[in-house]
ROBA-295222 format. One record per residue: x, y, z of N, C-alpha, C, CB in turn. Coordinates in steps of 0.001 Angstrom, whole numbers, plus 500000, padded with zeros to 6 digits. Glycine has a CB too. Layout:
<sites>
XYZXYZXYZXYZ/...
</sites>
This chain:
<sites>
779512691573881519779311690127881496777835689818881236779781689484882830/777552689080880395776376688571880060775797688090881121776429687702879138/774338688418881463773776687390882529773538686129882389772718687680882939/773240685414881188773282684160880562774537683730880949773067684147879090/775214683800880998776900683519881190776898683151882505778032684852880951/776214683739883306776150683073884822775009682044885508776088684233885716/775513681041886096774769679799886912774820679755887938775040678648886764/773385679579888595773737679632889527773154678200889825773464680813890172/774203677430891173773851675934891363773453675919892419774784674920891244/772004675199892412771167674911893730771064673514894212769755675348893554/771706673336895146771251671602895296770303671423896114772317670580895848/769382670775896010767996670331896711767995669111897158766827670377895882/767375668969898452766822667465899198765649668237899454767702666620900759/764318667306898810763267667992900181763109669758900447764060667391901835/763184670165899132762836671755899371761257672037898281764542672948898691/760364671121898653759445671464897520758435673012897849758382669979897327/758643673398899434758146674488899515758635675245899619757568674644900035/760228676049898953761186676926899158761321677074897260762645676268900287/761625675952896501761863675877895390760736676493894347762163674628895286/759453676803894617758144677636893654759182679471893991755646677441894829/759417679521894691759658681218895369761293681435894865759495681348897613/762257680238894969763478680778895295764065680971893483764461679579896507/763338679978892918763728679612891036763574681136890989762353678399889679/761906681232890556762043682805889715762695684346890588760212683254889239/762782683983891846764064685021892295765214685259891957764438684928893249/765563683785891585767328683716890838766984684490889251768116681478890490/766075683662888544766139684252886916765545685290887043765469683468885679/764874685833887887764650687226887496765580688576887469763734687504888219/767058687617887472768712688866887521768169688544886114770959688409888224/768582687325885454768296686861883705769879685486884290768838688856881738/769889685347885156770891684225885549770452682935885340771267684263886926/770924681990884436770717680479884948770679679704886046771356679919884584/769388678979886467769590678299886976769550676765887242769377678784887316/770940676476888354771159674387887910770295674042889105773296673316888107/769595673563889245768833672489890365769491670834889927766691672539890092/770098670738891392770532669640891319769812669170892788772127669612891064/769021667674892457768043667464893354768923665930893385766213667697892864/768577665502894562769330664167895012768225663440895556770589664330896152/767267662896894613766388662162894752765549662205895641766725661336894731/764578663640896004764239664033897143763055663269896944764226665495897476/762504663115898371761570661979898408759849663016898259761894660891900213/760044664083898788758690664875898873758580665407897359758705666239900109/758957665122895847758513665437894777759043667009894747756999665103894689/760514666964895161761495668152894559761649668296893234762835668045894958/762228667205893246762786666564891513761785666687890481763134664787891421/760583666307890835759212666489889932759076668150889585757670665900890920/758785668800890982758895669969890751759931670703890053758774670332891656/761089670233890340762636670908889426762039671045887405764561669078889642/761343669727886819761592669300885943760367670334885436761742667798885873/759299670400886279757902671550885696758517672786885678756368671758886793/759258673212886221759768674744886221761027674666885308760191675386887862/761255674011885193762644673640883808761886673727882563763505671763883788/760446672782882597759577672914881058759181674080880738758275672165880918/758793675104881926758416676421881868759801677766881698757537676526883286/760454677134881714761654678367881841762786678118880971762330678510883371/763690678660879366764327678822879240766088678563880281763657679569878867/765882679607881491766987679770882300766861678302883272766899681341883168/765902677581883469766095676387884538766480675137883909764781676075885359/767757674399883835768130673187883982767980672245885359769315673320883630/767766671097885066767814670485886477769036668966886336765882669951886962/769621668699887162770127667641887656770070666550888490770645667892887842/769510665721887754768896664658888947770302663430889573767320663516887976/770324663559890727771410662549891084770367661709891822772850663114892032/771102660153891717770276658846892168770097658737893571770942657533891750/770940659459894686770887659319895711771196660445896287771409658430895991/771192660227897483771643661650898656772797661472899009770861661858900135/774363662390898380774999661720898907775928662918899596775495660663898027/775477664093899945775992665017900633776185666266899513777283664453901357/776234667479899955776309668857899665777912669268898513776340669638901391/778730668348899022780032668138898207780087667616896582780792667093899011/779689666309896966779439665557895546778059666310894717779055663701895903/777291667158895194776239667415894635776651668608893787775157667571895569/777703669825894631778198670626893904779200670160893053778532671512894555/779964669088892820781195668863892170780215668667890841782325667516892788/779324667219890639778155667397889793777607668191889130777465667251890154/777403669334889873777042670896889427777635671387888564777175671853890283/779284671728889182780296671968888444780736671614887377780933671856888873/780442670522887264780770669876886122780081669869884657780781668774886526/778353670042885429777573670693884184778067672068883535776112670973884640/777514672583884430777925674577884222779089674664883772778042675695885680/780114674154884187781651674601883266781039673610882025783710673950884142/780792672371881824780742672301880188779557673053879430780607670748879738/778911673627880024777703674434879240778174675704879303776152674376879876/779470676278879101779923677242879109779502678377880244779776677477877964/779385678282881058779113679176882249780235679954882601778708678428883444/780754681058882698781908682308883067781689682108884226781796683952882624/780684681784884876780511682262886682779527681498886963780063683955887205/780139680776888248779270679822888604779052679820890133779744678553888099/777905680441890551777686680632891984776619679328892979776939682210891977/777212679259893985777015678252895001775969679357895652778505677627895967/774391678307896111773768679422897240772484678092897603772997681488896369/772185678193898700771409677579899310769765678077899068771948677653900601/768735676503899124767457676767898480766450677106899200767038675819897823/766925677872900928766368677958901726765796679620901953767122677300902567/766493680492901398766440681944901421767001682599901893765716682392901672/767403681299903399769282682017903890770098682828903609770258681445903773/770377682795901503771124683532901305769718684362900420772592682954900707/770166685287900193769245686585899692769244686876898262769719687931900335/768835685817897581768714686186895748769201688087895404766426685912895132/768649688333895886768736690090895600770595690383895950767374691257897137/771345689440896478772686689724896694773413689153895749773138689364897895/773249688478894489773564687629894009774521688924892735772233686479893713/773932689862892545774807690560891689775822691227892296774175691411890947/775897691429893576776942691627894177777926690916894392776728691910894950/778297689503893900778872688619894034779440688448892820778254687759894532/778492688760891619778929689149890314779826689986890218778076689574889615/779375691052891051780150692503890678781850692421891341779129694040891584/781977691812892489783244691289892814783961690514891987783178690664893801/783280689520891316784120688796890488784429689753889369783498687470890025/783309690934888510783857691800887972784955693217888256782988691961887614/785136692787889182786168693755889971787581693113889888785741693953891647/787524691862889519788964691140889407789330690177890771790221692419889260/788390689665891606788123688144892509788001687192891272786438688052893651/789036686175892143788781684777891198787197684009891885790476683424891466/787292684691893457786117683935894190785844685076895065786471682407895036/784079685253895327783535685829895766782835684984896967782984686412894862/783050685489898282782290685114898986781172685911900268783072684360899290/780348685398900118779152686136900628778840686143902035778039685664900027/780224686688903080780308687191904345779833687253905042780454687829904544/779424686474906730778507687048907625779395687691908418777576686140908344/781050687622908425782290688081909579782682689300908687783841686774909942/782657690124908240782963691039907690782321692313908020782900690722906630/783220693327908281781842694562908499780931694776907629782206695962908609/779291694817908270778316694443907124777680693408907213778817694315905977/778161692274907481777865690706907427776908690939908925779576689400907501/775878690298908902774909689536909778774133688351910098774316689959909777/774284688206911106773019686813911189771794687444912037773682685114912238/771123687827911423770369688432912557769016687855913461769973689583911982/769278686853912698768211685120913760768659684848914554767996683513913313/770021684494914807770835684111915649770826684020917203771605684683915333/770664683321917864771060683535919402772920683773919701770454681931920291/773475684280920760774398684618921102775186683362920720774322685127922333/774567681785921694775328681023921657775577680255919984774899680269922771/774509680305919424774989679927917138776120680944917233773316680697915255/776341682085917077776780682979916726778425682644917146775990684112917243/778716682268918416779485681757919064780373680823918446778906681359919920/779314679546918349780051678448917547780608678721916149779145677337917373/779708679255915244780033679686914003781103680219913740779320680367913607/781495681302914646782501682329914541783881681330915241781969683947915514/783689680735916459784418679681916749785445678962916014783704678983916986/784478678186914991784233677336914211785458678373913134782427677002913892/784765679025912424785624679719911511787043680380911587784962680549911196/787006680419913064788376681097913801789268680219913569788386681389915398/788840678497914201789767677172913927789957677115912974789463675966914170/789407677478911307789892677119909943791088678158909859788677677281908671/790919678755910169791779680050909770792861679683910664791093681683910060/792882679053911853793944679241912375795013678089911782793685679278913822/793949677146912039794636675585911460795196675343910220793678674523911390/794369676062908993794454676122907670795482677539907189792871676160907144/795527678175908181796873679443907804796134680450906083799087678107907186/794188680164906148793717680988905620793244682335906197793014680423905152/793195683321905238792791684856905765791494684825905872793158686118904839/790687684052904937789014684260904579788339683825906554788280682546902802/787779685050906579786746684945907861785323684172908177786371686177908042/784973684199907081783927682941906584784159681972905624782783683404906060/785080681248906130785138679883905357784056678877904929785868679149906043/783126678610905751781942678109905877780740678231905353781776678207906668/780958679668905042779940679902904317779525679319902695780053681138904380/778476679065902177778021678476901181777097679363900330777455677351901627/777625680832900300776703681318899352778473681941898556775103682664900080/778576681592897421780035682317897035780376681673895109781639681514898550/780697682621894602780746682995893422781784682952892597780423683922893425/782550681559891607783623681566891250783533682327889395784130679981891575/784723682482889219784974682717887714785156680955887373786610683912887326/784963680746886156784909679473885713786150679093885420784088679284884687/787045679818885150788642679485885230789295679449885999789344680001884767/789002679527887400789508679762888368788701678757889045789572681094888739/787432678137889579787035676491889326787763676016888605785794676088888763/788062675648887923788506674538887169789724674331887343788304674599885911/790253675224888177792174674872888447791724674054890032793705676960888753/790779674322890673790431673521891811790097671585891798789124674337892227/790663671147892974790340669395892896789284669408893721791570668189893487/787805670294892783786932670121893546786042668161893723786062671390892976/786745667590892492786071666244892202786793665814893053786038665500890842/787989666045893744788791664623894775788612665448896315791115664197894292/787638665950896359787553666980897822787007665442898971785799668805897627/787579666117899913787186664767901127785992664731902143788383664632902199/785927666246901841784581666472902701783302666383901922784566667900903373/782344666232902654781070665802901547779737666940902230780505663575901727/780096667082903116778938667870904124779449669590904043779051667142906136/779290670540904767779458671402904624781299672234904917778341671624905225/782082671085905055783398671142905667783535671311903737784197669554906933/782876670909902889783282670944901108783373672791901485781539670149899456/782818673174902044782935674928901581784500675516902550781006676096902353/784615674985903600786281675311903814787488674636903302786587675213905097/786834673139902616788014673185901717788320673411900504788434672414901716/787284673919899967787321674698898370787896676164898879785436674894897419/787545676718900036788239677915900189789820677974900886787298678704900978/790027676636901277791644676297901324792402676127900404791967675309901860/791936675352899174792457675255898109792444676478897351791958674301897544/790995677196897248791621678206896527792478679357896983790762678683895957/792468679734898191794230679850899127795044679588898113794716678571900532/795305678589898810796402677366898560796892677656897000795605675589898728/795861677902896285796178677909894343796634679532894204794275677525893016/796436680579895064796859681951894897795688682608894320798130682120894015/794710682234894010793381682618893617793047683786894990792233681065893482/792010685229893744791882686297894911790673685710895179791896688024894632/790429686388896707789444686157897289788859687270897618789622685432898160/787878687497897388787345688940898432785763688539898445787642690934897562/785666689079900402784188688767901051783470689610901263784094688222902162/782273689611900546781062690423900684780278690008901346780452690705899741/779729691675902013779360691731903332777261690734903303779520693923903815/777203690049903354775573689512903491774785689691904785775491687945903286/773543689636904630772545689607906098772657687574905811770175690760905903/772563686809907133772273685307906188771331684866907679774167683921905595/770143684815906765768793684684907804768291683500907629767566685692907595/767788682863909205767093681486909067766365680962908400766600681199909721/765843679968908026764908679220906815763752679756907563764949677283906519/762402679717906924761423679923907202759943678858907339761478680778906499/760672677864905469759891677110905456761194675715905313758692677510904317/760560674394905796761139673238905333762361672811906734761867673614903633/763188671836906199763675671920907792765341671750907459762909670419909005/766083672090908570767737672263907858768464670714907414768971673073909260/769308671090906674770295669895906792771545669503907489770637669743905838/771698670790908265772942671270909254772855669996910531772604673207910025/773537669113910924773101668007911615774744668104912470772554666449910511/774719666796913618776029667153914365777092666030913264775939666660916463/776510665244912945777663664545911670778113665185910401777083663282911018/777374666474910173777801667199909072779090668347909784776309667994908318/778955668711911252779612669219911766780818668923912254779100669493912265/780833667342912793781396666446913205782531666031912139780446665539913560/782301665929910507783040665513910102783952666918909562782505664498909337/783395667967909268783904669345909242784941669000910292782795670640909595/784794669385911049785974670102912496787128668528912471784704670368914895/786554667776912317787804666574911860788507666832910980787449665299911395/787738666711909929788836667050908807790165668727908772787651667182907378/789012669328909177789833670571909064791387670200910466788467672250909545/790881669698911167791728668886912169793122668294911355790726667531912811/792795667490910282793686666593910032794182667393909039793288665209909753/793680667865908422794082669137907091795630669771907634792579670844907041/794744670224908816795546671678909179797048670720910284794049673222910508/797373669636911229797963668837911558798905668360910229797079668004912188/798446668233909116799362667527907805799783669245907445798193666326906165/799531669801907139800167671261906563800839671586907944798881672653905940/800944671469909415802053671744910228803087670580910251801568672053911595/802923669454909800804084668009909503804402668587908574803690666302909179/803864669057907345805095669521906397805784670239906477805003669835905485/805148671437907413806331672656907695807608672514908320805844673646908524/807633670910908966808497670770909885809720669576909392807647670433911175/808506669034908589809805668271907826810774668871906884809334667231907017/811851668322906536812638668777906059812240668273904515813850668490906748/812589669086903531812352668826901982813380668337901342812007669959901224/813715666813900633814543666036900187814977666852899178814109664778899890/816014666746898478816555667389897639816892666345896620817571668162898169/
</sites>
């Protein structure tokens, strides 16, 4: 697979001191990369557009407002599949996820995964910042998707993960309901749900260093709801009877 052939989509608020370090980590596989900035107020967007003039591999995407992690990737998506992209990987602009893992995510999808995802519950997978009690919730947290949603994937949640572009595009990632980080368990319900393979690679996924998170209790709040009501409507259907 061509490395040109692969994108990778970054969405930015407010990462102007993560974004000089994290760009030429991505293109230095020879991978594209989408910066999609949502009108960050500290001169992200400015910065996106100087490293786009300087680089072949950097496109940027400017959206008018902030309107959550969901709509920013659907946006994304929507570029990269029409600019012909084979593989289009999701990863955060914080360092969280580890540029240097990014061909491993490739290499799964070249193994025959429709979606690759980049594991902290898997043997292998770590958080190794973590206090007992994050570690707790997270895993918690991921236990309820799986139980509620009747998915196998152990890290649903996670947001570093790697589709084939034909296998996006059978997804309703544009009519998704979640907008905050609950968009990454229900793109991995649906792609369930569509029979799409999945297989999770094992990652270290380490705290930010510089800049500050976007992980908040309303981004959490609306996660564990939805997956609530998700997983409540898929046990009403099991129980109703199917009209003939």
């Amino acid at each position: 697979m061509s490395t040109e052939r692969v994108t990778v989509a970054l969405p930015t608020y407010n990462e102007l001191e993560n974004l000089p370090d994290i760009a030429p980590a991505v293109t230095a596989h020879g991978y594209r990369l989408l910066i999609i900035d949502d009108d960050s107020p500290d001169g992200t967007g400015e910065l996106a557009d100087r490293l786009a003039a300087g680089s072949p591999l950097i496109s940027v995407l400017h959206r008018p407002v902030k309107q959550g992690l969901g709509p920013a990737y659907a946006d994304g998506f929507d570029k990269a599949l029409a600019d012909g992209a084979e593989v289009i990987i999701e990863m955060d602009a914080d360092f969280s996820h580890d540029p240097a893992d990014l061909p491993r995510l490739v290499a799964a999808l070249e193994r025959g995964a429709d979606l690759a995802i980049g594991s902290r519950y898997v043997p292998g997978g770590s958080t190794p910042d973590w206090p007992v009690h994050r570690q707790m919730i997270s895993k918690g947290g991921n236990l309820y998707a799986r139980l509620m949603l009747g998915i196998p994937t152990r890290d649903a949640t996670a947001g570093f993960r790697a589709f084939r572009s034909e296998a996006l595009s059978k997804l309703p990632y544009r009519d998704a309901e979640a907008s905050g980080y609950g968009f990454q368990v229900e793109m991995a319900w649906k792609a369930h749900s569509a029979g799409l393979s999945i297989e999770e690679v094992p990652i270290s996924f380490r705290d930010r260093t510089k800049g500050s998170s976007k992980m908040g209790a309303r981004i959490v709040a609306e996660a564990m709801w939805l997956v609530t009501v998700w997983g409540l409507g898929r046990v009403f259907r099991a129980l109703t009877p199917q009209r003939r």
